[in-house]
C-alpha positions as CSV (number, residue, x, y, z in Angstrom):
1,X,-2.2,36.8,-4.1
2,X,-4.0,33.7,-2.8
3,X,-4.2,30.8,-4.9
4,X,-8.0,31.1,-5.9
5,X,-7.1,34.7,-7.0
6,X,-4.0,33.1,-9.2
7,X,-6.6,30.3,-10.3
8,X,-9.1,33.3,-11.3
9,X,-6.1,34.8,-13.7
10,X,-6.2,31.9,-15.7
11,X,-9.8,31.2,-15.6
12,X,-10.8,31.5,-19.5
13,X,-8.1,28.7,-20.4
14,X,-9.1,26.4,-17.0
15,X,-12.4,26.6,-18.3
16,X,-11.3,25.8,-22.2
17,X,-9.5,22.9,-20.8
18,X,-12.3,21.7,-18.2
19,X,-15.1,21.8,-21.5
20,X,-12.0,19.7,-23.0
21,X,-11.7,17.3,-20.6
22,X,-16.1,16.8,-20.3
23,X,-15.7,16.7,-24.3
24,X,-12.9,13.8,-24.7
25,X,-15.1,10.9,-24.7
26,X,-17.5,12.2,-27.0
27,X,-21.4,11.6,-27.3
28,X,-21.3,7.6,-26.3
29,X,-23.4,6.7,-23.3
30,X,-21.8,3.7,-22.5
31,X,-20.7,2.6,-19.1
32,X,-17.1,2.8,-20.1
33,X,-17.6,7.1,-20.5
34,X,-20.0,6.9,-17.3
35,X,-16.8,5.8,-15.0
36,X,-13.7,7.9,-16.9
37,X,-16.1,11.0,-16.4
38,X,-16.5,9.8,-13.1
39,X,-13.4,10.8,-11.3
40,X,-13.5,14.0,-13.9
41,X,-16.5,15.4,-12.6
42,X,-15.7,14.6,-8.8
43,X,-13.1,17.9,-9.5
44,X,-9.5,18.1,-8.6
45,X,-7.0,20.9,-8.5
46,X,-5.9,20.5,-12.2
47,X,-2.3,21.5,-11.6
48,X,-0.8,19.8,-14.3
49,X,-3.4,22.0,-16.7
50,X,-2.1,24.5,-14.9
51,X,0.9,24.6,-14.9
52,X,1.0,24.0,-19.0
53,X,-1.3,27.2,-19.3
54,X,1.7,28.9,-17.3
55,X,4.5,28.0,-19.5
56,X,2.7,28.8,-22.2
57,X,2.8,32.4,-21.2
58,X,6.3,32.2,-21.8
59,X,5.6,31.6,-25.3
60,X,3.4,32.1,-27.7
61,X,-0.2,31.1,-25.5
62,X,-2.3,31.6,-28.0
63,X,-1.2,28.2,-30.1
64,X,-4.1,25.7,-30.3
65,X,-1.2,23.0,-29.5
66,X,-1.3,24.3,-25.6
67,X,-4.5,22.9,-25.3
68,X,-4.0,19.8,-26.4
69,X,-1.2,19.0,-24.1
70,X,-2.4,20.8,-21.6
71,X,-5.8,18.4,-21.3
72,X,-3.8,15.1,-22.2
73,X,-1.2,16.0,-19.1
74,X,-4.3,15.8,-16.5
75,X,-5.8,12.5,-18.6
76,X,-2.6,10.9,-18.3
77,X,-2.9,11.8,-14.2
78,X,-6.7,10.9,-13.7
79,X,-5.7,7.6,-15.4
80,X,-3.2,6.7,-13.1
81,X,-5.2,7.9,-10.3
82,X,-7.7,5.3,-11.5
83,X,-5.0,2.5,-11.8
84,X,-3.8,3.4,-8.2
85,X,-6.7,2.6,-6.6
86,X,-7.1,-0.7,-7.7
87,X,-4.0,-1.8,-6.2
88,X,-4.4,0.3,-3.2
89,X,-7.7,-1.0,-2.9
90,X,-8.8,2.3,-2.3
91,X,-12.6,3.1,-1.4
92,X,-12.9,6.7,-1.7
93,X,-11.4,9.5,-3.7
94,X,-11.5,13.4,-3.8
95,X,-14.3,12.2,-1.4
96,X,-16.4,10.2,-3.4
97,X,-16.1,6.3,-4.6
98,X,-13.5,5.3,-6.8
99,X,-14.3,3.8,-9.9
100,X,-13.4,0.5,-8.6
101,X,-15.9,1.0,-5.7
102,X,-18.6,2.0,-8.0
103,X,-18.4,-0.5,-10.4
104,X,-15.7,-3.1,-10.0
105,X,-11.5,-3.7,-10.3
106,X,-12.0,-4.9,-13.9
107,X,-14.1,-2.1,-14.8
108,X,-11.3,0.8,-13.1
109,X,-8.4,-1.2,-15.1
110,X,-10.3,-0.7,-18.5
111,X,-11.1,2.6,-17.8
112,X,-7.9,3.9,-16.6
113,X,-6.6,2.4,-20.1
114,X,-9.6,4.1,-22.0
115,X,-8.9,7.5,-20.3
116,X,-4.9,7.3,-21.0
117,X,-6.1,5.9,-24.6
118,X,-8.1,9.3,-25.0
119,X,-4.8,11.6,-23.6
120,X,-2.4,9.7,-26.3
121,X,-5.1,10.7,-29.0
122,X,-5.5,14.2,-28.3
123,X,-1.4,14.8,-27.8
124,X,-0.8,12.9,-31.3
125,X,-2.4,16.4,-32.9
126,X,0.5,17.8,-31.9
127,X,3.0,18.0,-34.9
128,X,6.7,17.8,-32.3
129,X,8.5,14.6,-32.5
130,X,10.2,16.0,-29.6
131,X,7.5,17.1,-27.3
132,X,5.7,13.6,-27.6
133,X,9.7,12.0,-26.8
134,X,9.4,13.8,-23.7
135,X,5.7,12.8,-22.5
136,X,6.1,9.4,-23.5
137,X,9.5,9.0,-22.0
138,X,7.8,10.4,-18.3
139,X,5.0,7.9,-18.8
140,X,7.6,4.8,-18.9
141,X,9.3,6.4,-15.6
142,X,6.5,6.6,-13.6
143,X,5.1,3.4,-14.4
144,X,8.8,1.7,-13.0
145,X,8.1,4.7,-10.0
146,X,4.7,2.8,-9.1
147,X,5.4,-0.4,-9.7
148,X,9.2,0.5,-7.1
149,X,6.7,1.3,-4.9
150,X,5.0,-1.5,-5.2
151,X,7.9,-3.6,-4.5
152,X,8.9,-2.0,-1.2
153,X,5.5,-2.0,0.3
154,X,6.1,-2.8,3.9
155,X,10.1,-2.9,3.2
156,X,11.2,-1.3,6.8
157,X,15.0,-1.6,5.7
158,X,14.3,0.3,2.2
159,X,16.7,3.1,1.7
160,X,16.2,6.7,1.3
161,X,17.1,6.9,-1.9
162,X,14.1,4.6,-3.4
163,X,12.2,7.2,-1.2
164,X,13.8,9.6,-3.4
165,X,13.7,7.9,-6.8
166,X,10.2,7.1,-6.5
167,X,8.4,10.3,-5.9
168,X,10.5,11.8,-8.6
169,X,9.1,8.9,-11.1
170,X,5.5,8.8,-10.0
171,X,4.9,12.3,-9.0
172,X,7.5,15.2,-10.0
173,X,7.9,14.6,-13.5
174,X,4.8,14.5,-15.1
175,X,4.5,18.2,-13.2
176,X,7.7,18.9,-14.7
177,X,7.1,18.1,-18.0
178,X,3.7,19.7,-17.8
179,X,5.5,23.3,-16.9
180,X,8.1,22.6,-20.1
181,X,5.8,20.8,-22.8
182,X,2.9,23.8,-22.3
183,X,6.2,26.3,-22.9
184,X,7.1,23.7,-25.8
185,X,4.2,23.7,-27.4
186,X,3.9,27.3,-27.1
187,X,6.9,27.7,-29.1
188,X,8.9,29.7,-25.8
189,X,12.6,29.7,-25.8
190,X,14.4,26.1,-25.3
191,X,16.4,27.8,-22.2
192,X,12.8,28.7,-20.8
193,X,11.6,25.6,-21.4
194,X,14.4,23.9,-19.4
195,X,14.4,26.0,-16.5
196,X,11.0,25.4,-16.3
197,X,10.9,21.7,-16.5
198,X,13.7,22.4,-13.4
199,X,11.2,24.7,-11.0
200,X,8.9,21.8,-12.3
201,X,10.6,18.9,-10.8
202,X,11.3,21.3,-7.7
203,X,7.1,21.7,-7.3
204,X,6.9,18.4,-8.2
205,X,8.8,16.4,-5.2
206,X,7.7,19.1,-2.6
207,X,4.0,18.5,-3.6
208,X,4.1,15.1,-2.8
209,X,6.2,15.3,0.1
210,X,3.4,17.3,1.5
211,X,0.7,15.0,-0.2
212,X,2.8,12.3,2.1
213,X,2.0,14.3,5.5
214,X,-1.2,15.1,5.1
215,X,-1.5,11.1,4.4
216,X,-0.4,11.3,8.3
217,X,-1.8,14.8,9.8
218,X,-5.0,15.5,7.3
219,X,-8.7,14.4,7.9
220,X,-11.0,12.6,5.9
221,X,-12.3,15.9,4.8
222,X,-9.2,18.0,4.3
223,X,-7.6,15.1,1.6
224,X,-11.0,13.2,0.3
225,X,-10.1,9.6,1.8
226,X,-9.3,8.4,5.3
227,X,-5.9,9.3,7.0
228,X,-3.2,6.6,7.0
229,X,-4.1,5.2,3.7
230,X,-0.4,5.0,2.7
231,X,0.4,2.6,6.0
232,X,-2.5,0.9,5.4
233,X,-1.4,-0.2,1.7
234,X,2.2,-0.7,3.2
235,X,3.9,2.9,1.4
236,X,6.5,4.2,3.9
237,X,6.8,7.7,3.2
238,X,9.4,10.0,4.5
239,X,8.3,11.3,7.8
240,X,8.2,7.1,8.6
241,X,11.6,6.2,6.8
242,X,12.8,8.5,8.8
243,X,11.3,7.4,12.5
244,X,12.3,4.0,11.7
245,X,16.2,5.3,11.4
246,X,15.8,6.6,15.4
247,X,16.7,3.6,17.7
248,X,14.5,4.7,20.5
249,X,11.5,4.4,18.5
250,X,12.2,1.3,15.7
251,X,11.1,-1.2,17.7
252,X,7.6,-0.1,18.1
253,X,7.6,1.1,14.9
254,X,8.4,-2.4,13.5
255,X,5.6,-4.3,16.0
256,X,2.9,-1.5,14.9
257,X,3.4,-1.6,11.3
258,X,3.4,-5.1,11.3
259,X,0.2,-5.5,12.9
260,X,-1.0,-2.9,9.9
261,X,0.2,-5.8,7.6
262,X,-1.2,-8.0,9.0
263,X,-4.7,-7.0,10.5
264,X,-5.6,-3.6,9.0
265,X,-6.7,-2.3,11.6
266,X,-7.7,1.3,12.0
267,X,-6.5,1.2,15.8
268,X,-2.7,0.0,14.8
269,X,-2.6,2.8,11.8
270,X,-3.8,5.5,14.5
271,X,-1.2,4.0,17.0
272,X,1.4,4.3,14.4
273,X,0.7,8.0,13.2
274,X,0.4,9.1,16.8
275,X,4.3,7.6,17.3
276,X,5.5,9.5,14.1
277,X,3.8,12.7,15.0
278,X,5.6,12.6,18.4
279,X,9.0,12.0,16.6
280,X,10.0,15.0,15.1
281,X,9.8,13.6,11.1
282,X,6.8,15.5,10.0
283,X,8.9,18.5,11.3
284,X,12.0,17.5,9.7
285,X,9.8,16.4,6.4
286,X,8.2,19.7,6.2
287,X,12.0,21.6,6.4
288,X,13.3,19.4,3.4
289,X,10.4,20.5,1.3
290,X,10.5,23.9,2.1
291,X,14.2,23.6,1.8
292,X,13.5,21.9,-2.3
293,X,10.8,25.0,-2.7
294,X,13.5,27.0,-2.0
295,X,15.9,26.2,-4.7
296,X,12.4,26.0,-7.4
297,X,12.1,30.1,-6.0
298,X,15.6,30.6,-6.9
299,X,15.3,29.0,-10.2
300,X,12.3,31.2,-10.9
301,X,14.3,34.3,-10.6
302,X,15.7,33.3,-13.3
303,X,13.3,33.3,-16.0
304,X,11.8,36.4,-18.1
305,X,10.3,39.3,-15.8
306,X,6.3,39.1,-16.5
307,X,3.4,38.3,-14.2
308,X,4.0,34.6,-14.9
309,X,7.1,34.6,-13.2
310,X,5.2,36.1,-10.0
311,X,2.4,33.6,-10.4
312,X,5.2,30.8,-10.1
313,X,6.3,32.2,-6.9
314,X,2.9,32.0,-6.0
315,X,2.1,28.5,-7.1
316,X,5.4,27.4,-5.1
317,X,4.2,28.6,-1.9
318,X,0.7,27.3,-2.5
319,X,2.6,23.9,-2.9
320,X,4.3,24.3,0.5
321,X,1.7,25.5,2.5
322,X,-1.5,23.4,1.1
323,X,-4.1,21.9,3.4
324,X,-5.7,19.4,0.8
């Protein structure tokens, strides 16, 4: 099974949630709903919707409670998406302007709060002290994951394990909490609902590993903004962590990135990407995340035999071998 045919499974509740997401900010016609629908309607993968729909099968699916934590999860993403690329100063997305492009910073910052405003309102419905303990718990992690990363832009002597720290905060567990509050909320077995949250986390830090090397391997059309955004803004992602630990290839490392900080120019980022594809990193990048898929496959085995379990397995390998 590809992943449009596992997509096509779930299509009645993606298309529930997507009428719930064009619903959230209601009948206004202000300028405020224009830009939150604006990165809404540009499309996305919706994993995080997903994923909720999927644990719910583990449960009771039916529960009008999935819903509304399944649209608040990709809210609470599309809002930080928003927030993002303000500070990266970021010109396209999903391959069409930002929100900050299309109108202005101050405009993006107010509507990233007014979209995460909206995700709080629908998930307050939901009558589980414990489910909103979780989500809001993951929200104050991955706002100390972005602004770490913040902190170590263009940091050449960072260790691996901010690397490490910081994709799980910013990326990973808001996907892994999105697997275990749509089980949660479906009312599925607590032992479920924490193996899920596990494969979760799993999905989550190879996703962005991946999301990392297409940053250096992808084109503009394959991942909806230009290549090398994350040098450009100063991220070091794995694959360049890594290059910069090999003596033979520090040094130019160093001189290139610096001209990136200093410049921005498109030249030194393709100068730079062409010395880590020649390294060996994207290689060793992509065994580490097949090696953390892995252990999310093994951790799959382990939950209830139904068709959900399958379309886990499927998901995972989507995650591993996506192009976009």
């Amino acid at each position: 099974m590809n992943v449009i045919s596992l997509f096509m499974r779930y299509q009645s509740d993606m298309k529930a949630v997507e009428q719930a997401l064009l619903d959230v900010f209601g009948q206004e016609k202000t300028t405020l709903k224009e830009s939150a629908t604006h990165l809404l309607k540009a499309g996305g993968k919706r994993l995080r919707p997903m994923l909720a729909l999927l644990g719910a099968r583990f449960g009771n699916r039916q529960s009008s409670d999935v819903l509304n934590i399944a649209v608040p999860l990709e809210l609470i993403h599309m809002a930080t998406l928003v927030h993002d690329d303000v500070i990266d100063e970021a010109r396209t997305r999903r391959g069409q302007l930002t929100v900050m492009a299309k109108w202005d910073a101050r405009t993006a910052m107010y509507t990233g709060d007014f979209i995460f405003a909206h995700a709080l309102r629908i998930a307050c419905t939901i009558r589980n002290p414990q489910l909103h303990q979780i989500l809001s718990l993951s929200i104050v992690h991955m706002c100390r994951g972005e602004f770490a990363q913040m902190r170590r832009f263009f940091d050449l002597n960072q260790p691996l394990i901010e690397y490490w720290r910081r994709i799980k905060r910013k990326t990973a567990l808001l996907i892994a909490v999105s697997c275990q509050l749509g089980s949660m909320a479906a009312g599925a077995d607590e032992v479920v609902s924490s193996l899920l949250y596990q494969i979760g986390y799993d999905i989550g830090m190879a996703f962005q590993i991946m999301d990392d090397l297409l940053d250096l391997t992808g084109t503009e059309k394959q991942i909806g903004k230009p290549p090398g955004n994350d040098l450009k803004q100063g991220n070091l992602t794995l694959p360049v962590l890594l290059a910069l630990r090999m003596p033979n290839l520090r040094e130019s490392l160093i001189s290139g990135i610096a001209v990136i900080k200093e410049t921005q120019s498109p030249s030194a980022i393709k100068q730079v990407i062409e010395i880590i594809k020649t390294s060996g990193t994207i290689e060793t990048s992509r065994e580490i995340a097949e090696r953390v898929i892995a252990r999310a496959l093994s951790r799959i085995a382990q939950l209830p035999a139904q068709k959900e379990r399958d379309d886990l397995i499927h998901l995972a390998n989507f995650v591993i071998n996506r192009s976009n």
